[in-house]
C-alpha positions as CSV (number, residue, x, y, z in Angstrom):
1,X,0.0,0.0,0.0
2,X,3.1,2.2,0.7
3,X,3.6,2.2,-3.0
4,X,0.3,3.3,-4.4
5,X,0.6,6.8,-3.9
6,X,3.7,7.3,-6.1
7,X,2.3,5.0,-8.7
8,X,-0.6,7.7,-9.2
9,X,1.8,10.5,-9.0
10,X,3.6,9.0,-11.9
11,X,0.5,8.1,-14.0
12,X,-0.9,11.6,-13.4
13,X,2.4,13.0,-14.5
14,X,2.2,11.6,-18.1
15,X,-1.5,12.4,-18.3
16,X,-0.7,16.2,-17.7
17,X,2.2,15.5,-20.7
18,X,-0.4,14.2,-23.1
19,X,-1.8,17.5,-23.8
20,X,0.9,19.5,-24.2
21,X,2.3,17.0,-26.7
22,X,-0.7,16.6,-28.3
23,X,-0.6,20.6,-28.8
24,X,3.0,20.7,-30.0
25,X,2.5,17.4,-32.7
26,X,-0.9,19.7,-33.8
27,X,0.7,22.5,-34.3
28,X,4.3,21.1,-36.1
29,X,2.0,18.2,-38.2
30,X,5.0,15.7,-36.9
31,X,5.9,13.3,-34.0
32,X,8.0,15.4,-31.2
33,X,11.2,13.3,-30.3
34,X,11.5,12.1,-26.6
35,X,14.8,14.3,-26.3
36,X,15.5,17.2,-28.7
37,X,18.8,18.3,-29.0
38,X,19.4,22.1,-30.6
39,X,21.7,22.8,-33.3
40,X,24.9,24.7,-32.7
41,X,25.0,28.1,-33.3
42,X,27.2,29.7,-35.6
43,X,30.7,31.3,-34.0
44,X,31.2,35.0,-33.5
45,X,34.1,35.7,-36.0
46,X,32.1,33.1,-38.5
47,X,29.3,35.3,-38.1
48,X,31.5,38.6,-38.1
49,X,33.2,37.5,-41.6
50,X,29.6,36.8,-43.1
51,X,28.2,40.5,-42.0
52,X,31.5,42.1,-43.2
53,X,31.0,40.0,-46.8
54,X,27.7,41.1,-46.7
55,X,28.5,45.0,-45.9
56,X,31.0,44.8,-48.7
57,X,29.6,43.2,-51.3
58,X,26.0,45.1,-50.9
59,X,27.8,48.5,-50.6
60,X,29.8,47.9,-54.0
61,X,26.9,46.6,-55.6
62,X,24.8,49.5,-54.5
63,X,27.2,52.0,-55.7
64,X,27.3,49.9,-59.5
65,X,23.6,50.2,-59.9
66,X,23.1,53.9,-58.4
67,X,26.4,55.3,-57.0
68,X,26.8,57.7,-60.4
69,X,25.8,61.2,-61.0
70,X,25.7,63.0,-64.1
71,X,27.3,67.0,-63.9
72,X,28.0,69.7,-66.4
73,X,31.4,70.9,-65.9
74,X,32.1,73.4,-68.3
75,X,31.0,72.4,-72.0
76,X,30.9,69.2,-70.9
77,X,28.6,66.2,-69.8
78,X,30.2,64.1,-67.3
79,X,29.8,60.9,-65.1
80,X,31.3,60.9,-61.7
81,X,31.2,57.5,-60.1
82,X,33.0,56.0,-57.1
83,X,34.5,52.3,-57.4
84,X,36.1,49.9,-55.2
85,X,39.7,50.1,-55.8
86,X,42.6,49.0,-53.7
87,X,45.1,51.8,-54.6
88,X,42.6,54.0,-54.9
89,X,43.3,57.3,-57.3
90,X,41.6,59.4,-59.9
91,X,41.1,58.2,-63.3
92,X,39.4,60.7,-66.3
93,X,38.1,59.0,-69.0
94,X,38.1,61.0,-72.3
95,X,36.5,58.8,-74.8
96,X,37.7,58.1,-77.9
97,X,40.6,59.2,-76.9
98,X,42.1,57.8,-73.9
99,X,42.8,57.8,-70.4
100,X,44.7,60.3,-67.8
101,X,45.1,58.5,-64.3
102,X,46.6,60.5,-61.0
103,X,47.2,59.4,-57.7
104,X,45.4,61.5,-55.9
105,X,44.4,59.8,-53.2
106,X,45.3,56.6,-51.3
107,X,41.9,55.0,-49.7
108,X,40.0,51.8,-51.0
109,X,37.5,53.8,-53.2
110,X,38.8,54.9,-56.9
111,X,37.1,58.4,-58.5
112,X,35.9,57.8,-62.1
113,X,35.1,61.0,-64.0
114,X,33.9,59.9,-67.8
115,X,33.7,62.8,-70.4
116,X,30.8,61.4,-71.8
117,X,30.0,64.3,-74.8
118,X,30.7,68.0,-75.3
119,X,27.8,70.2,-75.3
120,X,27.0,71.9,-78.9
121,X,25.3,75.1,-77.6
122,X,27.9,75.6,-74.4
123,X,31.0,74.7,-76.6
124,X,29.9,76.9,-79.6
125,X,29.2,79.9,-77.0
126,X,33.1,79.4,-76.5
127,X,33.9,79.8,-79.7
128,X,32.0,82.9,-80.2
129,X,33.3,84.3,-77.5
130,X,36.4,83.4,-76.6
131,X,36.7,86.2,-73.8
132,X,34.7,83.6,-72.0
133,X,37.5,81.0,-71.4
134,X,39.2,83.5,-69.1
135,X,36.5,82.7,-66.7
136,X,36.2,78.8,-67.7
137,X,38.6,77.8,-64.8
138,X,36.1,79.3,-61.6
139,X,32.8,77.9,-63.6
140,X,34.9,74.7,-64.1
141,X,36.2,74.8,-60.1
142,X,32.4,75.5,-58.8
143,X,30.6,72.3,-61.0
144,X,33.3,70.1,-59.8
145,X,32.3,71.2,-55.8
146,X,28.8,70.8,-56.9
147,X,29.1,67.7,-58.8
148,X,31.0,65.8,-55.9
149,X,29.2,67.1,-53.1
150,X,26.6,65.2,-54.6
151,X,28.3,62.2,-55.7
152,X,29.1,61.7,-52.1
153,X,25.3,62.1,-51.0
154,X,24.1,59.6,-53.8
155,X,27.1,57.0,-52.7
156,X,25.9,57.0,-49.2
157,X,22.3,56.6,-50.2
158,X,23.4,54.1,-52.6
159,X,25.4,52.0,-50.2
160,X,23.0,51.8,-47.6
161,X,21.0,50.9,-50.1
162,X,22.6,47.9,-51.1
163,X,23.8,46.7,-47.9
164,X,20.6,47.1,-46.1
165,X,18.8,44.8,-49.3
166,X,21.5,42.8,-49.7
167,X,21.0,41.8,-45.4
168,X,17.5,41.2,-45.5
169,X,17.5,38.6,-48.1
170,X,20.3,36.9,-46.6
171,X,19.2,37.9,-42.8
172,X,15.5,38.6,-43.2
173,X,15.4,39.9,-39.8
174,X,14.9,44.1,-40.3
175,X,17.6,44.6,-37.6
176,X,20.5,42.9,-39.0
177,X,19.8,44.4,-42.6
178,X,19.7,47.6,-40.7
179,X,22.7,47.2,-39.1
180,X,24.6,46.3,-42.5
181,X,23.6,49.2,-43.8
182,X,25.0,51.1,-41.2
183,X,28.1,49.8,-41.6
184,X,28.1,50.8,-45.0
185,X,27.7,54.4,-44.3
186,X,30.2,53.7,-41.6
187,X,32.7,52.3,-44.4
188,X,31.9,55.1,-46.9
189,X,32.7,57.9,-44.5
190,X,36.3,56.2,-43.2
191,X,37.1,55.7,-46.9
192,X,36.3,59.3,-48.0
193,X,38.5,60.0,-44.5
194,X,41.6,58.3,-45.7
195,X,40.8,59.7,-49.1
196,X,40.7,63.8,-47.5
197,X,43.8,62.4,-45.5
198,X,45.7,61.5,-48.0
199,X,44.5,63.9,-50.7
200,X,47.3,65.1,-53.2
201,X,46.5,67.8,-55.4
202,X,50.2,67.9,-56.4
203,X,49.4,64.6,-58.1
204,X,48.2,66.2,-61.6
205,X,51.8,67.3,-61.6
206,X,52.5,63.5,-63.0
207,X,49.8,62.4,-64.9
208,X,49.7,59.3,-67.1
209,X,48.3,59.4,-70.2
210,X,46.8,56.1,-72.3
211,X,45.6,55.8,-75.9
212,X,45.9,58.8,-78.1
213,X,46.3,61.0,-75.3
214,X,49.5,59.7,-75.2
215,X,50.6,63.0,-77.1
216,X,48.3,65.1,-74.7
217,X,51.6,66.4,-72.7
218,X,52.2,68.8,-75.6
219,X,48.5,70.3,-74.7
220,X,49.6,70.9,-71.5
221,X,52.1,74.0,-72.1
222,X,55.7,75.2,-72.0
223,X,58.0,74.4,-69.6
224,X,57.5,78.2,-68.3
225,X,53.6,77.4,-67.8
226,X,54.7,73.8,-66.0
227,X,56.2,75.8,-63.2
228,X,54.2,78.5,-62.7
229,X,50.2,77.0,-63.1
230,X,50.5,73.7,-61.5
231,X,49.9,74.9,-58.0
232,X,46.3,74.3,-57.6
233,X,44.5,71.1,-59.0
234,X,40.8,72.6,-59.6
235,X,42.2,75.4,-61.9
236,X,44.5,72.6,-63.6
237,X,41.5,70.2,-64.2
238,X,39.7,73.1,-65.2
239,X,42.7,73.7,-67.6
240,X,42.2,70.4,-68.6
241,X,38.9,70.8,-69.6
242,X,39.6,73.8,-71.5
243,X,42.1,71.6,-73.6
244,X,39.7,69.0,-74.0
245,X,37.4,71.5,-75.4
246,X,39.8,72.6,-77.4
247,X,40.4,68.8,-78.9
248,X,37.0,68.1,-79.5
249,X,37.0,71.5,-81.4
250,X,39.2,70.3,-83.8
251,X,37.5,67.4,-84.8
252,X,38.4,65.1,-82.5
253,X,41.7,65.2,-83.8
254,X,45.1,65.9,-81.8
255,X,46.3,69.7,-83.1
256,X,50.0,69.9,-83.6
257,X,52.2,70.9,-81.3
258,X,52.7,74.5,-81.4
259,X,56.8,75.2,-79.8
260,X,57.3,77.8,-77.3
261,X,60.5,79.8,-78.6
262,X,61.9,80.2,-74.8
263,X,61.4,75.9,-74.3
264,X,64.4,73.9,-75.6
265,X,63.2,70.4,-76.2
266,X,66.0,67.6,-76.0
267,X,65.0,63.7,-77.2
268,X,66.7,61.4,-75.1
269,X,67.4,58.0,-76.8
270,X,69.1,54.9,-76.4
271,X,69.9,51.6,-76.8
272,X,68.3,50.8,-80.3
273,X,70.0,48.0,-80.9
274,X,69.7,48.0,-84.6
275,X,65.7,48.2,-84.5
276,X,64.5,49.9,-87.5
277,X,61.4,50.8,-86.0
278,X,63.4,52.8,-83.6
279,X,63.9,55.5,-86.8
280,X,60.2,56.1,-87.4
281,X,59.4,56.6,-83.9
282,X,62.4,59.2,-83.2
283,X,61.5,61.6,-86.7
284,X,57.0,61.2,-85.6
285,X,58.4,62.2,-81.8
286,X,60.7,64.7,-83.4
287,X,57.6,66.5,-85.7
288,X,55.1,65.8,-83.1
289,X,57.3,67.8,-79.6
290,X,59.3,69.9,-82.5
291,X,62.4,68.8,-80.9
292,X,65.5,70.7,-81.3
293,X,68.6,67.8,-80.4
294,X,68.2,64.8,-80.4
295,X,70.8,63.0,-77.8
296,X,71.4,59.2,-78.2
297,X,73.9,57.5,-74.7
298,X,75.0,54.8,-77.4
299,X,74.4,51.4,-77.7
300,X,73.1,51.7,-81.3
301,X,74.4,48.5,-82.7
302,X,74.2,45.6,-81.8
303,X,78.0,43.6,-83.4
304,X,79.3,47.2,-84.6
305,X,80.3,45.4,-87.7
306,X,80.9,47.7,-90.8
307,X,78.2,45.7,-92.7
308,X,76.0,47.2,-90.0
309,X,76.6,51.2,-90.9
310,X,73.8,51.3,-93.3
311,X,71.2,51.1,-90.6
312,X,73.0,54.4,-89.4
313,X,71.9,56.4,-92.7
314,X,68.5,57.5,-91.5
315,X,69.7,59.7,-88.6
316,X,70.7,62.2,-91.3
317,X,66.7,62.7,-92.5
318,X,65.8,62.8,-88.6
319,X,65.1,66.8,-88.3
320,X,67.2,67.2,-85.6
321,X,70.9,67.9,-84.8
322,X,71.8,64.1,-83.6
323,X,74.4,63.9,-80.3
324,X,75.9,60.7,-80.1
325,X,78.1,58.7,-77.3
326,X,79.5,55.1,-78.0
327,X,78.0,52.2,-76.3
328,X,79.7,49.0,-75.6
329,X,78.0,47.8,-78.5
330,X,79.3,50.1,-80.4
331,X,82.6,49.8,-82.2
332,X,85.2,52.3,-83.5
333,X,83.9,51.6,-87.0
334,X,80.8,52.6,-86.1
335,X,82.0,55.9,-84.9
336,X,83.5,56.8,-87.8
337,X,81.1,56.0,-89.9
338,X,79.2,58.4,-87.5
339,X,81.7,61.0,-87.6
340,X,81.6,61.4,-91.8
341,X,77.5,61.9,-91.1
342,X,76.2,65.4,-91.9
343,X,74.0,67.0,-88.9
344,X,75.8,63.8,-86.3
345,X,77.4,65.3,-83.5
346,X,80.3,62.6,-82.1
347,X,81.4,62.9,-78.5
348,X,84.5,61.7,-77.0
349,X,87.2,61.9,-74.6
350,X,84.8,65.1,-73.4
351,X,84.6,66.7,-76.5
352,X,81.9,69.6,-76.0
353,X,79.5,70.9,-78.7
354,X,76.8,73.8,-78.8
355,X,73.7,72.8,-79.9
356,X,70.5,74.9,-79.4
357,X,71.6,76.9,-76.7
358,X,72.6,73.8,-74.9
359,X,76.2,73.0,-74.6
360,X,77.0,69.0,-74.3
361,X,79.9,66.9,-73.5
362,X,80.3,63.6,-73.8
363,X,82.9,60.2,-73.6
364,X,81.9,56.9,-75.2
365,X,82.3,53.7,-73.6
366,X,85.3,52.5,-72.9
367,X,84.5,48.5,-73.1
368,X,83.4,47.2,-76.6
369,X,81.4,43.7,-75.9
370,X,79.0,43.2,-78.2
371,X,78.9,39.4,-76.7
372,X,77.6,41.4,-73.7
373,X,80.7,39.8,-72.1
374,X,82.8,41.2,-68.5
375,X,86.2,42.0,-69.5
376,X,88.6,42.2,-65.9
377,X,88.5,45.3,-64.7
378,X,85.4,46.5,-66.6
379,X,84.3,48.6,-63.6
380,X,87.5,50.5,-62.9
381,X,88.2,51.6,-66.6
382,X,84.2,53.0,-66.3
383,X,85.0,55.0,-63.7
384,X,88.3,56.1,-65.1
385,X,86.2,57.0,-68.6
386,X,83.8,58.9,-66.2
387,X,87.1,60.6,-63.7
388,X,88.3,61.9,-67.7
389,X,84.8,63.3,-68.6
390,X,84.6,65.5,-65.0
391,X,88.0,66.7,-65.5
392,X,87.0,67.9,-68.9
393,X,84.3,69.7,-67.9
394,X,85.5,71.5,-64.7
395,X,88.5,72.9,-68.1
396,X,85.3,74.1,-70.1
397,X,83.9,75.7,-66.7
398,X,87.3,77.4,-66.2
399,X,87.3,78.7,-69.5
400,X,83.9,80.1,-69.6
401,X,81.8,77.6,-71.4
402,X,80.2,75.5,-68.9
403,X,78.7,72.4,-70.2
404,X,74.8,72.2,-69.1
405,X,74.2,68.3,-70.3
406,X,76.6,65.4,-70.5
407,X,76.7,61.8,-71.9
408,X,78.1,59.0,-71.1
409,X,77.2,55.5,-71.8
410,X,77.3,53.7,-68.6
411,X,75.8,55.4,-65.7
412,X,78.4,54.4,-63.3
413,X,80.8,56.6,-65.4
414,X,77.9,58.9,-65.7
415,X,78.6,58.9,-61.6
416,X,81.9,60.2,-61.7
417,X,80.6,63.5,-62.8
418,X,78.6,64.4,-60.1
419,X,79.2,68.0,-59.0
420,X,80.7,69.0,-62.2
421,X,77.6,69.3,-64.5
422,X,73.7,70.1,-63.5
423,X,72.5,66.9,-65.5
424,X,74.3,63.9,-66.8
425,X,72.1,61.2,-69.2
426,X,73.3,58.0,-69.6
427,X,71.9,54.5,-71.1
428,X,73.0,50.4,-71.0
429,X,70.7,49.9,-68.4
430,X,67.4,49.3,-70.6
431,X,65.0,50.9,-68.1
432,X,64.7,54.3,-67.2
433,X,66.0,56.1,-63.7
434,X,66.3,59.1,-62.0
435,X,67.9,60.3,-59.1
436,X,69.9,63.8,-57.9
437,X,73.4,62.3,-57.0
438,X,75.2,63.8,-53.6
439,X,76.7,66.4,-55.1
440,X,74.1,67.8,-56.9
441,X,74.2,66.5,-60.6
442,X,70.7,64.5,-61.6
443,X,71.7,61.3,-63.5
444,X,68.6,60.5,-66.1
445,X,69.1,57.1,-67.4
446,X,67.0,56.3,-70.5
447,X,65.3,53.0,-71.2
448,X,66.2,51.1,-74.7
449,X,64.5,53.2,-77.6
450,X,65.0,49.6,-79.7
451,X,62.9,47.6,-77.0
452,X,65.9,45.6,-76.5
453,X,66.6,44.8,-80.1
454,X,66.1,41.2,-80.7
455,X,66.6,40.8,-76.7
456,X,63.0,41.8,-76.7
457,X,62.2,38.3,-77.4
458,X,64.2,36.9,-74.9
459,X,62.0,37.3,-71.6
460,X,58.5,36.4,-70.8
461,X,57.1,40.0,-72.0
462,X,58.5,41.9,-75.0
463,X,60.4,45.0,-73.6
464,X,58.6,48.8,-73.8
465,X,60.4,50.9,-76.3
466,X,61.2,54.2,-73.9
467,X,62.3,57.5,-74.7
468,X,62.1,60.9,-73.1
469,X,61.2,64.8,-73.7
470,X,63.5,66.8,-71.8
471,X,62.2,70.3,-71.4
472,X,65.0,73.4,-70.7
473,X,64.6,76.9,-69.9
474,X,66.1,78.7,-72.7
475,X,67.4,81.5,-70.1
476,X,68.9,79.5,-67.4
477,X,69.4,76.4,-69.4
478,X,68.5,74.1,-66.5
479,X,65.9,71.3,-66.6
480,X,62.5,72.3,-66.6
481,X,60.6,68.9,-66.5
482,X,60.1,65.9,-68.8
483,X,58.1,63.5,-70.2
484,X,58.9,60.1,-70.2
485,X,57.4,58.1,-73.1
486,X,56.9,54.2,-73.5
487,X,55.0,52.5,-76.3
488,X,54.5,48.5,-76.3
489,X,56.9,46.3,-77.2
490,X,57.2,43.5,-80.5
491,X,53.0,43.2,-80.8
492,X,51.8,45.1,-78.1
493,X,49.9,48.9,-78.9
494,X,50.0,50.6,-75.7
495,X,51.1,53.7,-75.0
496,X,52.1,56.2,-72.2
497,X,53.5,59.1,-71.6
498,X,54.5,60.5,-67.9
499,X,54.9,64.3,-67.0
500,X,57.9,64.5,-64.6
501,X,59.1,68.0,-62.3
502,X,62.0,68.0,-60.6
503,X,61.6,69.1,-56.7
504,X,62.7,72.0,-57.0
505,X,60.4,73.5,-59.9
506,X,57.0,71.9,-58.1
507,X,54.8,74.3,-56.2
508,X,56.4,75.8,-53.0
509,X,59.7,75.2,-53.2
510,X,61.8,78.2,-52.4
511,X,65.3,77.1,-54.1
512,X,66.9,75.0,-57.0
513,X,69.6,72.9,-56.1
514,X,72.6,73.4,-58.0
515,X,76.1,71.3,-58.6
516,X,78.7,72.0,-56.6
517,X,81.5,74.1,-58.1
518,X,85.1,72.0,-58.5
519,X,85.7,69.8,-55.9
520,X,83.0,67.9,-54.1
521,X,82.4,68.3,-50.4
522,X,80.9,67.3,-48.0
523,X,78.7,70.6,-47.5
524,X,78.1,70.8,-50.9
525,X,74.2,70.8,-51.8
């Protein structure tokens, strides 16, 4: 009897259950288990990554659908758009014609601006009244502010946007997909941060120029103008413009280059390495920048064989006076040959010559290896070649007739003039460099104008074919800027040209460093 009472405890236990089960089997339409067991749930960072992916990945796609706005700037309809980018930068799109990119900025959002057409009626007010371009720069500088301020109100919109949608379907809880969004915005405003904290307005100083715009630096102005107007970069995109409007005034077409008489323009070649191609380009780069020398740092050849010198005869038809240094590809025949050329300018041992209002003076290589070959004491006899050149031209600065520009072949005899000359150019190398040595001089070494000859075949990717513009004040004779030019190599149709200023001409520098007089020192700038 002592067990009865528990007996009915236990039977009206599972009585009570029966309902409750009942209820939960009606209501799921399925047996419920005796235990249940609940699934895991996800882990914090596991969850993390996926809201990041989907902040990301909703904010870009937000800003591809709606993140665009069109503005007039000037006579022109443009696009601005921001894109994801992990360099981040400015890139102007001027179709048909090319490209111009400038870092501007570093931050993980790029600035598109597309020049999507040139408005008949505002452009032909222009050209009725040209008066008007005087004031084209402030109208320019006041649709830009206008056109970004809302560029960054539609990419917040459009982010949010996109994150928010993109979190509810994956989500479908209001709160997370609210929360993504917000972390959109949040990720817009730290990228336009980075992007006002790292802005560069300096950075139109070096553009790079794609496609046809590849001979847009000779829009851009003497080398007077390159000092003076490149201060602010509103009134230089707004110069922009006005050459753009310019272009698309004469039918799409790029005008000639018109020459400033106080700009001397120097073409810095080398290493052709008995490319023909190499002519064609030098006399269209000649016509096109109206060049006024033409200096090659050697290399020219390839065996320096006599039965070689007929690829020499073009130079003569070239336009230009032609400076020439031997390369160690080059052979005494071959300067010879050189020397009985009309118009060829042959420099050795630090022979000077007056060219343009440029005086030059130059050495040719003292190895000849045209098995590209290391001879014993290859090094030392460079910098002997190079000790000869600087003692030459400290005697031309004692006599009054300082040398401005010298050539050598190597750049490590190139070295051995530093603080003797304000700018030594050199080759061999076959890719360009620039650097202002310790004393003062700024070695320029040139890429291969030949592409590397038949060496262009050698590596993976054919090599560029590079050559430069160098731009000097007429007055001071002194190195203004330059624009460093590189088409495709064997098969390739690329091309780009890069505007260069040396520290001391860019906006806000108070003095031009100068070579030191005689004898290096240790004080000397």
């Amino acid at each position: 009897m002592a067990r009865v009472p528990s007996a009915v405890m236990n039977i009206r236990h599972h009585v009570r259950r029966v309902p409750r089960v009942l209820t939960r089997r009606h209501r799921t339409g399925r047996p419920v288990p005796a235990t249940t067991t609940l699934a895991p749930r996800p882990r914090p960072l596991v969850r993390a990554l996926g809201l990041v992916t989907v902040v990301v990945l909703g904010a870009w796609l937000g800003l591809l659908v709606v993140g665009n706005v069109r503005v007039p700037v000037g006579p022109m309809d443009t696009t601005m758009t921001l894109r994801p980018s992990l360099t981040g930068g400015t890139k102007i799109n001027i179709s048909p014609l090319g490209a111009l990119q400038l870092d501007s900025h570093t931050a993980p959002v790029r600035l598109d601006v597309n020049i999507d057409q040139l408005d008949p009626d505002r452009s032909q007010a222009l050209v009725n009244h040209p008066e008007r371009l005087s004031g084209l720069q402030d109208e320019v500088a006041h649709d830009i502010a206008h056109g970004t301020a809302d560029l960054a109100v539609r990419s917040g919109v459009a982010v949010v946007t996109g994150a928010t949608a993109l979190g509810l379907a994956v989500y479908r809880r209001p709160r997370r997909a609210l929360t993504a969004g917000g972390l959109a915005l949040t990720l817009l405003a730290a990228s336009g941060g980075t992007a006002y904290a790292t802005w560069n307005p300096d950075s139109v100083l070096e553009p790079k120029f794609s496609g046809l715009l590849s001979s847009a630096p000779s829009l851009v102005g003497n080398a007077r103008s390159i000092v003076t107007e490149f201060d602010v970069y509103q009134k230089e995109l707004a110069r922009l413009v006005t050459n753009v409007t310019k272009l698309y005034d004469a039918t799409s077409t790029l005008p000639a280059y018109q020459p400033d008489p106080t700009t001397i323009r120097v073409l810095h070649v080398s290493d052709i390495h008995l490319n023909p191609a190499s002519w064609k380009i030098i006399a269209s780069l000649v016509e096109q920048y109206q060049v006024d020398v033409i200096v090659d740092s050697g290399d020219t050849m390839d065996h320096g064989t006599a039965a070689e010198n007929g690829f020499l005869d073009p130079i003569e038809d070239l336009g230009a006076p032609y400076v020439w240094v031997r390369g160690n590809h080059d052979s005494l025949v071959t300067q010879r040959y050189l020397e009985r050329m009309k118009n060829v300018h042959v420099l050795d041992d630090g022979r000077a010559v007056t060219l343009a209002g440029l005086r030059f003076a130059g050495t040719g290589d003292p190895q000849f290896t045209p098995d590209r070959s290391r001879t014993p004491g290859a090094e030392q006899s460079q910098e002997l070649a190079g000790a000869r050149l600087a003692s030459a031209l400290r005697d031309q600065r004692a006599a009054g007739t300082p040398v401005d520009v010298a050539v050598a072949h190597e750049p490590s005899a190139a070295r051995e003039v530093d603080g003797t000359v304000p700018l030594v150019l050199a080759g061999h190398l076959h890719h360009e460099e620039t650097e202002v040595m310790k004393y003062g001089t700024r070695l320029r070494v040139e890429g291969s104008t030949g592409g590397s000859g038949l060496r262009a075949v050698e590596g993976k990717y054919p090599d560029p074919i590079e050559a430069s513009i160098l731009y000097f004040d007429r007055d001071t004779r002194r190195l203004q800027a330059w624009d460093s030019i590189e088409l495709g190599g064997l098969g390739l149709t690329t091309a780009e040209v890069s505007r260069h200023l040396p520290e001391e001409n860019q906006p806000g520098a108070t003095t031009s460093p100068t070579p030191s007089s005689a004898t290096p020192s240790a004080t000397s700038p």
